[in-house]
ROZA-271995 format. One record per atom (N, C-alpha, C): residue number from 1; residue in three letters; atom name; x, y negated, z negated. Coordinates in nm, 3 decimals. Layout:
SITE     n   res   atom        c1        c2        c3
SITE   NUM   ALA     CA         X         Y         Z
...
This chain:
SITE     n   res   atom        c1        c2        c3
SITE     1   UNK      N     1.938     0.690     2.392
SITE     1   UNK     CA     1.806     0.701     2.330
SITE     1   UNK      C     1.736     0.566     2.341
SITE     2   UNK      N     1.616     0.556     2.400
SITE     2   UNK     CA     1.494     0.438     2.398
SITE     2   UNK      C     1.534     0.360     2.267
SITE     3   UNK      N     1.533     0.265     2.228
SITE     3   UNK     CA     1.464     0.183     2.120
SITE     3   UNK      C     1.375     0.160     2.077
SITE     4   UNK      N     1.369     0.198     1.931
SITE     4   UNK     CA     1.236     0.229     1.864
SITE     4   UNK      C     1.163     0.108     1.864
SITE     5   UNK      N     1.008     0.148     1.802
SITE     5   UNK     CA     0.912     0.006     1.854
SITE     5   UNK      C     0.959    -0.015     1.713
SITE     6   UNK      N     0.872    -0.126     1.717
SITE     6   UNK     CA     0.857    -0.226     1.607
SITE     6   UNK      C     0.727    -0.179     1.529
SITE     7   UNK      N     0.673    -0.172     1.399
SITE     7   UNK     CA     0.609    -0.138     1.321
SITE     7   UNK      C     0.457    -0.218     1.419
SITE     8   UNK      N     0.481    -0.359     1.432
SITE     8   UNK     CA     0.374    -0.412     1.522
SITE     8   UNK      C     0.326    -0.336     1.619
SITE     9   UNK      N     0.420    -0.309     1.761
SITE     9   UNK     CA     0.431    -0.280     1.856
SITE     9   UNK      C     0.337    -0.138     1.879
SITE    10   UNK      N     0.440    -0.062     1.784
SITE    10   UNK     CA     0.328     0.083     1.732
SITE    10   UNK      C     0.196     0.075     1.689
SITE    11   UNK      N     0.157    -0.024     1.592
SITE    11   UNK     CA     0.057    -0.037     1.547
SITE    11   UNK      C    -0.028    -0.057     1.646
SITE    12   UNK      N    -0.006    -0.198     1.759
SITE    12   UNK     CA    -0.125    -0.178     1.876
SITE    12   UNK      C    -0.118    -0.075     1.967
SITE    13   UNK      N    -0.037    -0.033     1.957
SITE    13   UNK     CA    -0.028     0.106     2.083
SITE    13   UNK      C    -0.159     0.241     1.999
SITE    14   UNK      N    -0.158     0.263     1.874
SITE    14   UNK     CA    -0.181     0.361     1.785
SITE    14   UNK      C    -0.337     0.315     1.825
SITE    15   UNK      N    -0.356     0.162     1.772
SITE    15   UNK     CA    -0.517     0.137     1.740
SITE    15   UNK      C    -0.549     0.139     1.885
SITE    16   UNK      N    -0.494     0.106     1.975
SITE    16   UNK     CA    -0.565     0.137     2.104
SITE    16   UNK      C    -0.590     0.304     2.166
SITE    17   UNK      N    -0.571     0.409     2.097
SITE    17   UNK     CA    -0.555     0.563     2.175
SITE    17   UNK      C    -0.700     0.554     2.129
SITE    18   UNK      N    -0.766     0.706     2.163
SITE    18   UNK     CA    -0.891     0.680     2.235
SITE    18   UNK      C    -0.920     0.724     2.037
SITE    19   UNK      N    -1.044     0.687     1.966
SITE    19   UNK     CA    -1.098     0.727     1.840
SITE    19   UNK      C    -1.034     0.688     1.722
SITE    20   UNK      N    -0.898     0.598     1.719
SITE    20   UNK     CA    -0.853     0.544     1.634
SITE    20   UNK      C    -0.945     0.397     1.596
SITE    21   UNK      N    -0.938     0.323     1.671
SITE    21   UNK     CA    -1.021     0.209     1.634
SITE    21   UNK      C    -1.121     0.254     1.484
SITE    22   UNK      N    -1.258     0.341     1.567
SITE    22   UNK     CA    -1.350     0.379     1.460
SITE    22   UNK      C    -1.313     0.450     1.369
SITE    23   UNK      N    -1.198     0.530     1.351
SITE    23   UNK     CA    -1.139     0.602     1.229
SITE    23   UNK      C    -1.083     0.482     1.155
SITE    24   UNK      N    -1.029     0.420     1.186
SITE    24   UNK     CA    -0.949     0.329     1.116
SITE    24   UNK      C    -1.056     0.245     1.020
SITE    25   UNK      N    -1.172     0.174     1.125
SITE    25   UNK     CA    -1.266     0.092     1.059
SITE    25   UNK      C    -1.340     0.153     0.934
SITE    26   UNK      N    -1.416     0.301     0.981
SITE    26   UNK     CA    -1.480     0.394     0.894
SITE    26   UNK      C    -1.407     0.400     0.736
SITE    27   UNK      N    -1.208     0.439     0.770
SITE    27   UNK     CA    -1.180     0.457     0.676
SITE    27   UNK      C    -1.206     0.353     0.563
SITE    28   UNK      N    -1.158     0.246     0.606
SITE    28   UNK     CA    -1.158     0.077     0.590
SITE    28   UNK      C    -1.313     0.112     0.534
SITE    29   UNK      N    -1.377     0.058     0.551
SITE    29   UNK     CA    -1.553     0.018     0.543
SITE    29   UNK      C    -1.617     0.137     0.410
SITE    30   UNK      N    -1.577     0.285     0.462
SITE    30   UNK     CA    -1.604     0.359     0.345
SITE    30   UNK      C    -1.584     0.398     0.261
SITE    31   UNK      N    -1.459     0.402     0.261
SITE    31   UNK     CA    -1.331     0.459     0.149
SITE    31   UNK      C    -1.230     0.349     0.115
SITE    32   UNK      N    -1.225     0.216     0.175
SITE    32   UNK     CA    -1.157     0.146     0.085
SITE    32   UNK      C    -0.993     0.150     0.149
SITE    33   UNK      N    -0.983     0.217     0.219
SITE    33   UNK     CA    -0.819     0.250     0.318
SITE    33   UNK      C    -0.824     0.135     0.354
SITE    34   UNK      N    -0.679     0.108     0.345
SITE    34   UNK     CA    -0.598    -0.036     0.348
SITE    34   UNK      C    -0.536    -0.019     0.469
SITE    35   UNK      N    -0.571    -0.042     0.662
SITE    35   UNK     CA    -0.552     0.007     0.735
SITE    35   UNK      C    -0.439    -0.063     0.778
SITE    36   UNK      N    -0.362    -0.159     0.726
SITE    36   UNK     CA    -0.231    -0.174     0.841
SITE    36   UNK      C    -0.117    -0.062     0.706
SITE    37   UNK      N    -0.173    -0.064     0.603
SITE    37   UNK     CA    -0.048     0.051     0.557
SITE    37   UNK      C    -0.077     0.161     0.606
SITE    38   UNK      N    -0.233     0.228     0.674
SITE    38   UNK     CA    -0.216     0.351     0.719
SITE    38   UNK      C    -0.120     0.356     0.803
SITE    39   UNK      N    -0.148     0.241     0.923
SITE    39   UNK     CA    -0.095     0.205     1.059
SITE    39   UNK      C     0.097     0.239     1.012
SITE    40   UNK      N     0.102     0.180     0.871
SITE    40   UNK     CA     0.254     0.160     0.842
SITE    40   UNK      C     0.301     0.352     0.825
SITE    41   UNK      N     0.202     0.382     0.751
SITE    41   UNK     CA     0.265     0.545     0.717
SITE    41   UNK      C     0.277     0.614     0.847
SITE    42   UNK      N     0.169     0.618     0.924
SITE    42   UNK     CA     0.185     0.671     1.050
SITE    42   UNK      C     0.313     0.639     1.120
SITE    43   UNK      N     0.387     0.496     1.104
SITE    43   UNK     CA     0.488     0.464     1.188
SITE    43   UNK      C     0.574     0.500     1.106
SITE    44   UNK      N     0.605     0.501     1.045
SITE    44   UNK     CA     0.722     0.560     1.006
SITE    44   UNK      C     0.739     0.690     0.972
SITE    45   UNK      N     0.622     0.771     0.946
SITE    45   UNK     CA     0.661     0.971     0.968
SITE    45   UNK      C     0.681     1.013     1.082
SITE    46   UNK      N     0.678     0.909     1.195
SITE    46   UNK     CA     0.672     0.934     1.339
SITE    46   UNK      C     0.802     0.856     1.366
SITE    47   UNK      N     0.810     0.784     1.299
SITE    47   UNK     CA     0.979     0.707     1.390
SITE    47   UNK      C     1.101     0.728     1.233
SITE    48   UNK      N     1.075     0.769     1.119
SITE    48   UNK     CA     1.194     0.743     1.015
SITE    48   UNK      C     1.189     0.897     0.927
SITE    49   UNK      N     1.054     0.923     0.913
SITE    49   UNK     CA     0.996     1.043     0.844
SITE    49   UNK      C     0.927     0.997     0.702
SITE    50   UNK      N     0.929     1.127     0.588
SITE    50   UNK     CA     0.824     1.092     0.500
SITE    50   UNK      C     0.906     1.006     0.362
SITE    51   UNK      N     0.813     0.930     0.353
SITE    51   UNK     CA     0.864     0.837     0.273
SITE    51   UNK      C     0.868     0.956     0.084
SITE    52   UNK      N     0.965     0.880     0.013
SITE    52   UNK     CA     0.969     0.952    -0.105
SITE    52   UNK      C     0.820     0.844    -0.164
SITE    53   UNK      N     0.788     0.909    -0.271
SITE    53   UNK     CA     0.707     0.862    -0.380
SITE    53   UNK      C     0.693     0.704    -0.399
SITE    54   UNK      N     0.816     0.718    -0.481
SITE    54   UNK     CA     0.859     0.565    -0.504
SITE    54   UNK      C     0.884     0.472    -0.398
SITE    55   UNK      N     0.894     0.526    -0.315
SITE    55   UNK     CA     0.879     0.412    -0.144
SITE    55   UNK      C     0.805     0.379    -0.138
SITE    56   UNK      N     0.693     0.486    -0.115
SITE    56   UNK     CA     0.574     0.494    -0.059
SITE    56   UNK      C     0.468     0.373    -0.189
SITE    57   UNK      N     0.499     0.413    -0.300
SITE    57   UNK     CA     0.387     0.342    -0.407
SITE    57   UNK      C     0.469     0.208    -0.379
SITE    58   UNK      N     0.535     0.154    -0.383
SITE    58   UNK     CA     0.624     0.013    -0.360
SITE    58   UNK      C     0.577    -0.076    -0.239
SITE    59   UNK      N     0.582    -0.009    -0.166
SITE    59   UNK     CA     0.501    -0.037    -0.033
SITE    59   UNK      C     0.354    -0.122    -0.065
SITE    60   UNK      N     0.254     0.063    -0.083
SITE    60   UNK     CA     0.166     0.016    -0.108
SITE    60   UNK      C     0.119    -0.097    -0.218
SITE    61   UNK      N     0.195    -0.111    -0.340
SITE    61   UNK     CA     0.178    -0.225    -0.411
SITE    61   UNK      C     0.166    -0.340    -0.361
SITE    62   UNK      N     0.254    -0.385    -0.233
SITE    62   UNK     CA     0.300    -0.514    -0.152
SITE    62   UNK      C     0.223    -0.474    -0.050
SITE    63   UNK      N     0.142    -0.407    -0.001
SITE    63   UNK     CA     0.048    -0.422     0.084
SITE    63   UNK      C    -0.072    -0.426     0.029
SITE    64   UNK      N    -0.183    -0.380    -0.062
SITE    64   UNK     CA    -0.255    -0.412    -0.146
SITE    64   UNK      C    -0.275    -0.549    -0.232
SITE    65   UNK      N    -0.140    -0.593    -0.259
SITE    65   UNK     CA    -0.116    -0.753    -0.285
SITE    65   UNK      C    -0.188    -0.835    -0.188
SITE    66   UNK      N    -0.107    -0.789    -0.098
SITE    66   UNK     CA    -0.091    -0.896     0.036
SITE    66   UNK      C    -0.240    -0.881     0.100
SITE    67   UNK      N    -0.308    -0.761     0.106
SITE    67   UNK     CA    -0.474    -0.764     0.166
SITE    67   UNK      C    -0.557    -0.799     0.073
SITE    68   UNK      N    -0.529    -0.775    -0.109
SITE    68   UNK     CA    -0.642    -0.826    -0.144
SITE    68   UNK      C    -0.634    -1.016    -0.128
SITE    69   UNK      N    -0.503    -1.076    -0.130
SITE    69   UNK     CA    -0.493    -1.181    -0.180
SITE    69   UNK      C    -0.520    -1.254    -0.036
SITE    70   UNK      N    -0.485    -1.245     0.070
SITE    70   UNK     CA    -0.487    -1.248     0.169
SITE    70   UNK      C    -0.601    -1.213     0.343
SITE    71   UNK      N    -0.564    -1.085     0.351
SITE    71   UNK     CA    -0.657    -1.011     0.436
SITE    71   UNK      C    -0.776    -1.030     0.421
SITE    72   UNK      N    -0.829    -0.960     0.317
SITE    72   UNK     CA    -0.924    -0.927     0.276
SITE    72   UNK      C    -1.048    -1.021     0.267
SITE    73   UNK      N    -0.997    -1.162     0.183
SITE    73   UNK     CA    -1.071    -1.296     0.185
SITE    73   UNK      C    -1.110    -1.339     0.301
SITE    74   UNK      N    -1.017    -1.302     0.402
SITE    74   UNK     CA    -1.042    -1.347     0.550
SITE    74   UNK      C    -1.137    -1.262     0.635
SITE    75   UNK      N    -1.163    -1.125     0.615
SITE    75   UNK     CA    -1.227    -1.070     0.672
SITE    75   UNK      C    -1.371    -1.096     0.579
SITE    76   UNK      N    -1.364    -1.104     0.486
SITE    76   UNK     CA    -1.554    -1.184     0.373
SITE    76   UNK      C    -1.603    -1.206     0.488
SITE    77   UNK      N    -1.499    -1.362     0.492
SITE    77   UNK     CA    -1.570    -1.488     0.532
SITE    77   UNK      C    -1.610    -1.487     0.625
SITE    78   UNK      N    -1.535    -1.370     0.778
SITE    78   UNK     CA    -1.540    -1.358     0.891
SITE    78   UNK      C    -1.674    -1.294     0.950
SITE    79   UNK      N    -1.655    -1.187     0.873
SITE    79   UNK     CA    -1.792    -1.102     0.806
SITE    79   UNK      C    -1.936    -1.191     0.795
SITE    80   UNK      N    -1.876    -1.250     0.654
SITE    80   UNK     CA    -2.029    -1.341     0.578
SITE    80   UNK      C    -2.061    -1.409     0.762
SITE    81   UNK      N    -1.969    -1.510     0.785
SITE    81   UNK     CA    -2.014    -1.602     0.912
SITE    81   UNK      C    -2.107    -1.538     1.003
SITE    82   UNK      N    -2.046    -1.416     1.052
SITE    82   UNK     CA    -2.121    -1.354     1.175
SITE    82   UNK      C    -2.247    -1.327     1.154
SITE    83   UNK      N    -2.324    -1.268     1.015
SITE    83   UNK     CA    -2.453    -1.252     0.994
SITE    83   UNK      C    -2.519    -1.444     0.923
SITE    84   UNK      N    -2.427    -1.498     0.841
SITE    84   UNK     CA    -2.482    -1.593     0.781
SITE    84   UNK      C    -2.490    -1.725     0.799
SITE    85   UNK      N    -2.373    -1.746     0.889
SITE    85   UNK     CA    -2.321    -1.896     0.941
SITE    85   UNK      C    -2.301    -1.865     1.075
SITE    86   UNK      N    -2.367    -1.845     1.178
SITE    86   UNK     CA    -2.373    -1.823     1.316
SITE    86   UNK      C    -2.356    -1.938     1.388
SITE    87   UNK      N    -2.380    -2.093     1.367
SITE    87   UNK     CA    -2.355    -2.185     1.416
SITE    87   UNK      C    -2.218    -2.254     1.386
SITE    88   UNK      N    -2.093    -2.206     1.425
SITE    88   UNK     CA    -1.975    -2.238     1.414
SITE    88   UNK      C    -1.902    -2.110     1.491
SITE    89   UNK      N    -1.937    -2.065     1.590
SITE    89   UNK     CA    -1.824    -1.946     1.583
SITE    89   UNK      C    -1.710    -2.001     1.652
SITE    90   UNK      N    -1.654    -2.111     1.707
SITE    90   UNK     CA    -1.509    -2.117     1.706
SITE    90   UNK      C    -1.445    -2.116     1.599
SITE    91   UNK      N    -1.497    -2.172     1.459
SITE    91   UNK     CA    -1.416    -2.161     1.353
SITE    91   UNK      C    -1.432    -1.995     1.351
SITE    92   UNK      N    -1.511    -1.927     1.344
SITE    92   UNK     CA    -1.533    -1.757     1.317
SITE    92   UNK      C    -1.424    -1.736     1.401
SITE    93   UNK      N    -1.364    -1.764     1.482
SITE    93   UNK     CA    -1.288    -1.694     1.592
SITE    93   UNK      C    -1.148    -1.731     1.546
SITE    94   UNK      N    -1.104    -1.868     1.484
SITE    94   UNK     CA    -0.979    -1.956     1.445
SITE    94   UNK      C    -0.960    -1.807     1.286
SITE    95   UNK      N    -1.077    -1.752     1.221
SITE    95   UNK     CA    -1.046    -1.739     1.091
SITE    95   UNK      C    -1.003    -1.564     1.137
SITE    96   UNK      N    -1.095    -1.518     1.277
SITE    96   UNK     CA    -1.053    -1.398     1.323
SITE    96   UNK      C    -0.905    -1.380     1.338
SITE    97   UNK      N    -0.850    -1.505     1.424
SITE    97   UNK     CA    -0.703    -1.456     1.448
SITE    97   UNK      C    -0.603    -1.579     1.326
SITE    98   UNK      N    -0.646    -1.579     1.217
SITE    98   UNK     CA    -0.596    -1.578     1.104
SITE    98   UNK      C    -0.552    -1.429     1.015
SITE    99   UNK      N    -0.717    -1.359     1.020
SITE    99   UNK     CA    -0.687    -1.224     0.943
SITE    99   UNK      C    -0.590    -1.128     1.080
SITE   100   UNK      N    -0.583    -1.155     1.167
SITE   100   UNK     CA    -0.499    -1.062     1.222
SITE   100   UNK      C    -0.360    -1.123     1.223
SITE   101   UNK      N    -0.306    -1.229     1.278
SITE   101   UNK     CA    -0.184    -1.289     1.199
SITE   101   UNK      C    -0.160    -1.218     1.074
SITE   102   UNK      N    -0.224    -1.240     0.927
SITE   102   UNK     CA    -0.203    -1.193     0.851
SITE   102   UNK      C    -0.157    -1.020     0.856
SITE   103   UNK      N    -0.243    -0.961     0.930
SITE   103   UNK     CA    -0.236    -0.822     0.934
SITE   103   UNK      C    -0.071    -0.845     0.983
SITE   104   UNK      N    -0.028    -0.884     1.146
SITE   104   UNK     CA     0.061    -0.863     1.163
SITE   104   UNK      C     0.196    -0.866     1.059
SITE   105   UNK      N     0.207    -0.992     0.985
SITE   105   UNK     CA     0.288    -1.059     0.885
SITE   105   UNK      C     0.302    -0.939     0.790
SITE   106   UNK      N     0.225    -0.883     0.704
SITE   106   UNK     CA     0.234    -0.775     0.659
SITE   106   UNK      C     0.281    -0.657     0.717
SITE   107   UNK      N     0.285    -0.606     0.819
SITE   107   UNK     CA     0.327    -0.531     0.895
SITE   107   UNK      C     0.472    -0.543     0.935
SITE   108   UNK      N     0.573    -0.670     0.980
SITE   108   UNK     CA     0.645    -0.680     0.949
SITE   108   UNK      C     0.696    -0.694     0.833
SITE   109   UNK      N     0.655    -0.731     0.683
SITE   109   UNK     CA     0.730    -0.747     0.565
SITE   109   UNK      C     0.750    -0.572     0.597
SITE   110   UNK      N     0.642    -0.467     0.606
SITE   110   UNK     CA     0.673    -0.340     0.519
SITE   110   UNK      C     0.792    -0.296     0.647
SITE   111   UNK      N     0.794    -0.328     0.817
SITE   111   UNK     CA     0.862    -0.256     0.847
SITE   111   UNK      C     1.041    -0.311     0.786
SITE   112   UNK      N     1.010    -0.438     0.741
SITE   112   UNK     CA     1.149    -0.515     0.674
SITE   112   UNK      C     1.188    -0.404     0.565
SITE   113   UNK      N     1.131    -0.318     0.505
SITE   113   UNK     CA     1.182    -0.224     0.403
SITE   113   UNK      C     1.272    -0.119     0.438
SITE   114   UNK      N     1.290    -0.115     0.588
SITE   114   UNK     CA     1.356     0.014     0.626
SITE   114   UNK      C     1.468    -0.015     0.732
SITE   115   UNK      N     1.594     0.025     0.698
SITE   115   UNK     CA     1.720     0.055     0.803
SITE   115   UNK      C     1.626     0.159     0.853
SITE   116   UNK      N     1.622     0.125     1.002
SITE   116   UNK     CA     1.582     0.251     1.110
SITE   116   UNK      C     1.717     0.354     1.130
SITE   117   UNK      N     1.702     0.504     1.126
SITE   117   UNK     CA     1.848     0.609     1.164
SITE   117   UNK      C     1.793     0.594     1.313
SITE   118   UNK      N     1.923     0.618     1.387
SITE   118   UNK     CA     1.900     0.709     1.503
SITE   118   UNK      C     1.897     0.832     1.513
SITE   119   UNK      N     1.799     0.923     1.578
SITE   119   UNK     CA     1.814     1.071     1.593
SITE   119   UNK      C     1.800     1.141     1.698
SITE   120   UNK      N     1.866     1.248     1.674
SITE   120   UNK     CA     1.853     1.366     1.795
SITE   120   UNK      C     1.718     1.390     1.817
SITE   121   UNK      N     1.627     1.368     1.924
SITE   121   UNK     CA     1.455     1.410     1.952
SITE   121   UNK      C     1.503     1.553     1.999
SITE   122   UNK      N     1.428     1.604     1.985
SITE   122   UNK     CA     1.418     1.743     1.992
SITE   122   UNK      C     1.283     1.839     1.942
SITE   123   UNK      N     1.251     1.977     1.954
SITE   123   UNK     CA     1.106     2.015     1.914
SITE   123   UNK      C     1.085     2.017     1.741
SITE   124   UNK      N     1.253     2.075     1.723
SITE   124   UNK     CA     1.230     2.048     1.584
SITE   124   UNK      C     1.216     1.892     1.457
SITE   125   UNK      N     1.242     1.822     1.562
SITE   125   UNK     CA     1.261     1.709     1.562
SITE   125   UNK      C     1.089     1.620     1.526
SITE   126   UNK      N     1.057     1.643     1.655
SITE   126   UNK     CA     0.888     1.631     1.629
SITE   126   UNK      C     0.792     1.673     1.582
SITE   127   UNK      N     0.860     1.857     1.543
SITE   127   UNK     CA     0.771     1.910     1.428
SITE   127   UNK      C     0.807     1.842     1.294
SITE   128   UNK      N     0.880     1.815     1.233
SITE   128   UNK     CA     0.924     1.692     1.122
SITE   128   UNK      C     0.854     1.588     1.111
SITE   129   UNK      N     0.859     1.517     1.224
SITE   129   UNK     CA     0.780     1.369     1.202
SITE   129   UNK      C     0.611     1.383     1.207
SITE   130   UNK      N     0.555     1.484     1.270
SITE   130   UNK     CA     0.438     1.551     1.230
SITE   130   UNK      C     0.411     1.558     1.115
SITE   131   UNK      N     0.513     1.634     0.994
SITE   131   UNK     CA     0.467     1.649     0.882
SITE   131   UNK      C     0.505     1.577     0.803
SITE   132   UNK      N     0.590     1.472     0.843
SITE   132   UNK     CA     0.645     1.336     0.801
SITE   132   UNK      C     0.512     1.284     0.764
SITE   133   UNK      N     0.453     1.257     0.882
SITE   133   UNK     CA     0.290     1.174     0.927
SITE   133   UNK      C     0.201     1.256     0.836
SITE   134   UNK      N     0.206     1.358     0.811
SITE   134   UNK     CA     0.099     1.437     0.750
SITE   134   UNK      C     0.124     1.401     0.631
SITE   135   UNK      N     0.210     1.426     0.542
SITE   135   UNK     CA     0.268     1.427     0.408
SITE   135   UNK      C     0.257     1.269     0.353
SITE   136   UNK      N     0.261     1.144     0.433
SITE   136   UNK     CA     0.289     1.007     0.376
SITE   136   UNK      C     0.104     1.003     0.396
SITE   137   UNK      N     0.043     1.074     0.485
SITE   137   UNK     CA    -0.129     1.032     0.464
SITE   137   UNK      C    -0.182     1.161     0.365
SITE   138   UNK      N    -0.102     1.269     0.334
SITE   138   UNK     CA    -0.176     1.304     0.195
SITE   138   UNK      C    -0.149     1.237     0.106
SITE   139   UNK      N    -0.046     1.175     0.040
SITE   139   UNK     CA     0.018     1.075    -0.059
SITE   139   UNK      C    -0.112     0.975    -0.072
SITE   140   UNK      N    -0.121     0.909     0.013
SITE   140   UNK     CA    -0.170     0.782     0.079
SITE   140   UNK      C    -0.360     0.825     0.024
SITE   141   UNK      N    -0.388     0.944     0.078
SITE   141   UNK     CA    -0.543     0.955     0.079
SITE   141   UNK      C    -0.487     1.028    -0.049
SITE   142   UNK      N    -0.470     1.066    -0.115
SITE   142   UNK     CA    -0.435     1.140    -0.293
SITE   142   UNK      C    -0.411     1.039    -0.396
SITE   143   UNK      N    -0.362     0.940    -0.391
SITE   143   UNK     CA    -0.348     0.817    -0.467
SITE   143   UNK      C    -0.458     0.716    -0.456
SITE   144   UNK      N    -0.557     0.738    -0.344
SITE   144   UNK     CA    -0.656     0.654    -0.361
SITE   144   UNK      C    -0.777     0.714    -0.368
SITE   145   UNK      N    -0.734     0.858    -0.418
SITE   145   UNK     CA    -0.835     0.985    -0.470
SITE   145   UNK      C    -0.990     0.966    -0.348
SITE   146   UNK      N    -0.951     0.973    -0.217
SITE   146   UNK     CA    -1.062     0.971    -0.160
SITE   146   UNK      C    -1.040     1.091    -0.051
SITE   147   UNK      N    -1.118     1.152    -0.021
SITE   147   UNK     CA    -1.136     1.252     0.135
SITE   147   UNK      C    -1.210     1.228     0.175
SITE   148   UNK      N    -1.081     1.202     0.334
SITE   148   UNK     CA    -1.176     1.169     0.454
SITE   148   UNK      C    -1.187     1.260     0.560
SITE   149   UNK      N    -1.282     1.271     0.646
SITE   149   UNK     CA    -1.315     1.402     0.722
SITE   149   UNK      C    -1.224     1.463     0.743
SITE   150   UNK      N    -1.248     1.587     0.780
SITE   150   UNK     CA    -1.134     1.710     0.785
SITE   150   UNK      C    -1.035     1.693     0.939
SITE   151   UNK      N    -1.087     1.609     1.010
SITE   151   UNK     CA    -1.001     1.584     1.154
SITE   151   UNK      C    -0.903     1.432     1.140
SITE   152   UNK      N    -0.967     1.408     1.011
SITE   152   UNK     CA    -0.879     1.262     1.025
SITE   152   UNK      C    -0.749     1.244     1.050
SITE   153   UNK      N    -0.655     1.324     0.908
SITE   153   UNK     CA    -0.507     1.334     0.940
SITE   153   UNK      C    -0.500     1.431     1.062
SITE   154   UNK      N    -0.573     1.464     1.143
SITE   154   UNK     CA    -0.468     1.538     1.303
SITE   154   UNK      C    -0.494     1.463     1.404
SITE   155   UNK      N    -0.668     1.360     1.400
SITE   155   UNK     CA    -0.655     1.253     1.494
SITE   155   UNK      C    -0.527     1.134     1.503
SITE   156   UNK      N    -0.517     1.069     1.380
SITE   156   UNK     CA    -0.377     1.027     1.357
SITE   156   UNK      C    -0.209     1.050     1.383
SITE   157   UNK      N    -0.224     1.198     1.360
SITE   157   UNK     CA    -0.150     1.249     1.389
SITE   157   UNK      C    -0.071     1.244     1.528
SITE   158   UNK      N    -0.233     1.310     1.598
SITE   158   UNK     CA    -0.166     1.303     1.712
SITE   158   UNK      C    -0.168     1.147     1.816
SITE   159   UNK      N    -0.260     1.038     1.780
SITE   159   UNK     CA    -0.227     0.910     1.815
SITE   159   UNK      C    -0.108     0.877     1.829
SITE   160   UNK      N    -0.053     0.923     1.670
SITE   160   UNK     CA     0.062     0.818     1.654
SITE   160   UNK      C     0.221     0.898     1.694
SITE   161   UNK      N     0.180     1.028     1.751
SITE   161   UNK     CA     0.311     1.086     1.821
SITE   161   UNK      C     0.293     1.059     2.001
SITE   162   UNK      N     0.203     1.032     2.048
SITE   162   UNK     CA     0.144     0.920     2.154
SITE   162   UNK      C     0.242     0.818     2.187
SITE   163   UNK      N     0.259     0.750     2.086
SITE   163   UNK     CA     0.302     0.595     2.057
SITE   163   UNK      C     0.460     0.618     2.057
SITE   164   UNK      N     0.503     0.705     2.036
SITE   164   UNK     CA     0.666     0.726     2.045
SITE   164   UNK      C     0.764     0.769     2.122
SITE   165   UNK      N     0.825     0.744     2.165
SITE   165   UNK     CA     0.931     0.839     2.250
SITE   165   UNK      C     1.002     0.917     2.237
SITE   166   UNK      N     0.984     1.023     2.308
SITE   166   UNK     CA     1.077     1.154     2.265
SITE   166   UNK      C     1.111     1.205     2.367
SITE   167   UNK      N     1.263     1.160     2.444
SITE   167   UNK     CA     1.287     1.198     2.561
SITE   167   UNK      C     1.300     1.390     2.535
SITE   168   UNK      N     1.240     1.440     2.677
SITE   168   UNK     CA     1.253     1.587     2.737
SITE   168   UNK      C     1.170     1.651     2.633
SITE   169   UNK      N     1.078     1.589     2.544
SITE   169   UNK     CA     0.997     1.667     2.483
SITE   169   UNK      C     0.836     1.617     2.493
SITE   170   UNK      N     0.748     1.730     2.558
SITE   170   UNK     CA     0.631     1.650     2.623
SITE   170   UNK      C     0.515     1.623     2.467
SITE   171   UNK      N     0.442     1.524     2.515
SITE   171   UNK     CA     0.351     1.507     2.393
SITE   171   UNK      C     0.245     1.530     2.470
């Protein structure tokens, strides 16, 4: 069996498929979605399955930490600069790949939460991590009491079974 990616690895593979980018941002920008834990739920209903409750809120506590205290300040400023402070953008660019560092760093702490299993891939196999993926982004969009368009969780969905390997089973 392949070796699974890395929570990173997935993550740029995911934000690069074609309509993730702007889902991701939208969610981010309108609703307040904390997008490297989406990035995190997606990877792991697709490579470990669905997280219990208490995983899942634990997580998000230490990722919500880590973007408001962190992320978040960095994207202001990155933000404020581009419309307000236009005469400096190498620093705009030094503070850009600060907030993504950060993103990454977080991304490894949450994939640090999990012994990866190995498993048998198979159809039933991928129908699981489907609803793995489905079930950790109803949690996820139900705890932060927001709905987002009705294609969101199946664009995701199917991105982030894209991003994985599943020998003799086609995606």
């Amino acid at each position: 069996m392949p070796q699974m990616k890395s929570l990173i690895e997935f993550a740029r593979q995911l934000y690069q498929q074609p309509g993730i980018q702007t889902c991701c941002l939208q969610l981010q920008d309108d609703l307040g979605i904390d997008v490297p834990f989406l990035l995190y739920l997606c990877w792991h209903g697709a490579c470990i399955g669905r997280l219990s409750d208490p995983e899942a809120s634990a997580a998000l506590d230490h990722s919500l930490l880590m973007s408001g205290q962190v992320i978040q300040p960095l994207r202001q400023v990155r933000r404020w600069m581009k419309a307000g402070w236009q005469t400096r953008p190498e620093l705009r660019e030094q503070i850009k790949a600060a907030e993504l560092q950060a993103e990454f760093a977080l991304l490894g702490e949450l994939e640090a939460y999990h012994a990866i299993p190995t498993r048998d891939c198979n159809e039933a196999v991928r129908s699981a991590r489907e609803a793995a993926i489905a079930a950790n982004l109803a949690w996820y969009f139900g705890s932060m009491q927001v709905a987002p368009a009705d294609n969101t969780s199946e664009l995701l969905i199917v991105a982030a079974m894209r991003c994985i390997r599943i020998p003799d089973v086609p995606i």
